[in-house]
N, C-alpha and C positions, 0 to 999 in steps of 0.2 A: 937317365941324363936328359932326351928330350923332354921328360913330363918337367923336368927340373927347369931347364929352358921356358920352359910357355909358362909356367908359373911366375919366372920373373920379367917374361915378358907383357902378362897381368901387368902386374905388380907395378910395372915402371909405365904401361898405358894408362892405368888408375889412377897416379902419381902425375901422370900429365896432363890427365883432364884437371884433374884437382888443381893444378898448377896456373892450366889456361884460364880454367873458371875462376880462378882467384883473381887470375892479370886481368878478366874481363868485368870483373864486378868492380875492381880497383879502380879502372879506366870509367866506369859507368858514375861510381859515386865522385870521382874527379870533375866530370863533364855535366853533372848534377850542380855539386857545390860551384862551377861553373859558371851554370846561368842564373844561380841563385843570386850570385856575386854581382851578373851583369842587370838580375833585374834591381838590384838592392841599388846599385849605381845609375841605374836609367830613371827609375824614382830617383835620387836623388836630384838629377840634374834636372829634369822635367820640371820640379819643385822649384827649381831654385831659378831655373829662366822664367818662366808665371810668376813669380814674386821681384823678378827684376821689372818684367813689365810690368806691373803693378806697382812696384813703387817710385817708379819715377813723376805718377801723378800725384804723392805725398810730399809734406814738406818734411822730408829725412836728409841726412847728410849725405854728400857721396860719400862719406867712408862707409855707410851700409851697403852702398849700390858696390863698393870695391869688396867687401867682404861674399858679397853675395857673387860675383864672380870669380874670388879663387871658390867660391864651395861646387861653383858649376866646373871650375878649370881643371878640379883634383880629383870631381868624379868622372869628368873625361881622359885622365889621366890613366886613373884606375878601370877604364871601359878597356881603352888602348891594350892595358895589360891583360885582360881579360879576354878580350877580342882583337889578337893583332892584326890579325887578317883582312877586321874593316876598317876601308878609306876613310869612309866617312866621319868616324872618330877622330881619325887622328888629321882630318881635314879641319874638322870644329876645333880641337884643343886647340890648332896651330891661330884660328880665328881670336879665341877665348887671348892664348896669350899672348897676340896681335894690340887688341883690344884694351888689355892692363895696363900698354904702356901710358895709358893716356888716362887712366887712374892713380889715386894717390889713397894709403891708406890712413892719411894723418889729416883728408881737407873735408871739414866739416862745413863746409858752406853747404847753401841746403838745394836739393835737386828743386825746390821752384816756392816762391814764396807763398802761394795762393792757393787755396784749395776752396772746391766747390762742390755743394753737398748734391750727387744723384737726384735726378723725379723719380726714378724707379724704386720699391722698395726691396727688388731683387737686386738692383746694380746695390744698393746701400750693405745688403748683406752678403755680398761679393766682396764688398772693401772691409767688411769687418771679419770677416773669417780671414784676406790677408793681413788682418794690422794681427789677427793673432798668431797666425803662419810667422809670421816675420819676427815677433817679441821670441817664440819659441827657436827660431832659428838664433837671431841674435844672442839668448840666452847659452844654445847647445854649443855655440863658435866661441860664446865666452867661456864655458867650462871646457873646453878644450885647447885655452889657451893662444887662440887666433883674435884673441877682441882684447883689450887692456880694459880696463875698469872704468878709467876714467870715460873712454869712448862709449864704453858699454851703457853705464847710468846713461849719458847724455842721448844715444839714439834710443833706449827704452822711452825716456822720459819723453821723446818729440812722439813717438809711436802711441805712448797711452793719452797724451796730450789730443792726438788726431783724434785716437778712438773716443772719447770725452767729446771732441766738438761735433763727432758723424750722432752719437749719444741726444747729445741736449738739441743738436739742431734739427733734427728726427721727429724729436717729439714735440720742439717747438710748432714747427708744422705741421703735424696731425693737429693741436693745439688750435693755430689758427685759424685751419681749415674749417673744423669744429663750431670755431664760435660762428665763422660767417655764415655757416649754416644753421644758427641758431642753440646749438648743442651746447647749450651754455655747460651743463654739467662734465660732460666728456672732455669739453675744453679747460675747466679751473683743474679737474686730475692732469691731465696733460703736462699743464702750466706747474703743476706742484710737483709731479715727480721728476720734471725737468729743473728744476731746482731743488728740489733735494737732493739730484746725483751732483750739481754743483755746488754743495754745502759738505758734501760727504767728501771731497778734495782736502788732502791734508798738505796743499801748499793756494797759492792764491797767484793771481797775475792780472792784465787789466781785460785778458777777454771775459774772464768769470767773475770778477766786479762788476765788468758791463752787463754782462746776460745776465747776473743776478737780480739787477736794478730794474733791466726790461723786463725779465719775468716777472719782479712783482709788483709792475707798477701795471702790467696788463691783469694780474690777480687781482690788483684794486679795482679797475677798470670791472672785471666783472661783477666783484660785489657789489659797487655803484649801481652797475646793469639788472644785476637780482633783486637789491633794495629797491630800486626805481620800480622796475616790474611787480612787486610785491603791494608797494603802496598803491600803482594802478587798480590791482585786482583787489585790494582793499578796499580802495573808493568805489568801484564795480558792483562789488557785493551788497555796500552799502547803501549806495545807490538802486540794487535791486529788492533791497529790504524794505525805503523807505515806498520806494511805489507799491509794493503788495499790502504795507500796511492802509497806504490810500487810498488804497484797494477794495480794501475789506472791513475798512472801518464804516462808522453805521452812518446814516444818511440823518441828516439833520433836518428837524422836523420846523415847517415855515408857519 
């Protein structure tokens, strides 16, 4: 009878570690998929505040700047659920949807009419990796049904629009830089594949009629400046032909 006893009292301590180790490995991969949840939503939001400050120096609508803030507002929503513990979550959501009341997701006026191209070539590819950050978010918010189509084309198209003018005006100025340094050659490339990327546009408007006209009337400009130079160093040669022949011809006898 006691051997009987201690064998199921084995039996039922075996049974309870197995039980605990189960509850603790349950609790473990819970508190895993946890922080996984919390970093997946911290990325989020971090993404989506850098892209708000950044696009309010673009000319986009505020319904981008309003989209971009429920995407920050939902994954602080989903932080809160995650981490209810912290303040400071649910400090910011209350901020976030403070803030919306004074957003509209229907007003397409544009967050600023004017935009200005960087000196830096690091600020320039700061703002193009956000026009592509932003077309990719705008995209994922319309396949999930928070952006209507019609909103959708129209703030893609002001975003590839931007990205096209930071494009051509980029290289316009490498371009110029170029010639006034003499680089004529570095300069007509410059000038040609800055209009080629505005020939390869399959709509038209009057910024890219104009930058069309300017880039190729500055391409004329340097052919002018190559033929002119060409014919200098033509006459030069000539000029140093004819004096060697004067040179070298025979002496005439008196």
């Amino acid at each position: 009878m006691p051997f009987t006893i201690i064998i199921v009292l084995i039996i039922v301590l075996v049974l309870l570690a197995i039980g605990v180790n189960a509850i603790q490995q349950h609790k473990q991969r819970q508190e895993l998929e946890r922080r996984q949840k919390v970093a997946r939503y911290r990325h989020i939001l971090d993404e989506s505040e850098t892209l708000i400050n950044n696009a309010v120096s673009f000319p986009v609508g505020r319904s981008l700047i309003y989209v971009l803030h429920a995407r920050a507002r939902d994954a602080l929503q989903n932080l809160v659920e995650a981490s209810p513990k912290n303040k400071s979550y649910q400090d910011r959501l209350r901020d976030y949807q403070e803030n919306m009341k004074n957003l509209k997701p229907d007003d397409h006026s544009l967050m600023t009419e004017s935009f200005v191209l960087p000196e830096s070539d690091k600020q320039i590819i700061t703002m193009i990796q956000s026009l592509k950050k932003l077309r990719a978010v705008l995209k994922s918010e319309h396949a999930r049904g928070r952006v209507d189509s019609q909103n959708f084309h129209e703030e893609d198209r002001r975003l590839e629009f931007t990205q096209l003018r930071i494009n051509v005006e980029s290289l316009v100025r490498r371009a110029d830089t170029a010639f006034k340094s003499n680089k004529t050659g570095s300069a007509r490339q410059y000038y040609e594949k800055a209009l080629t990327t505005l020939k390869d546009q399959d709509y038209s408007n009057d910024y890219i009629t104009e930058n069309k006209q300017k880039i190729q009337n500055r391409l004329e400009e340097i052919t002018t400046s190559l033929r002119e130079e060409n014919s200098r160093d033509a006459a030069e040669r000539a000029k140093d032909v004819d004096e060697l022949d004067e040179l070298f011809q025979p002496k005439k006898k008196w």
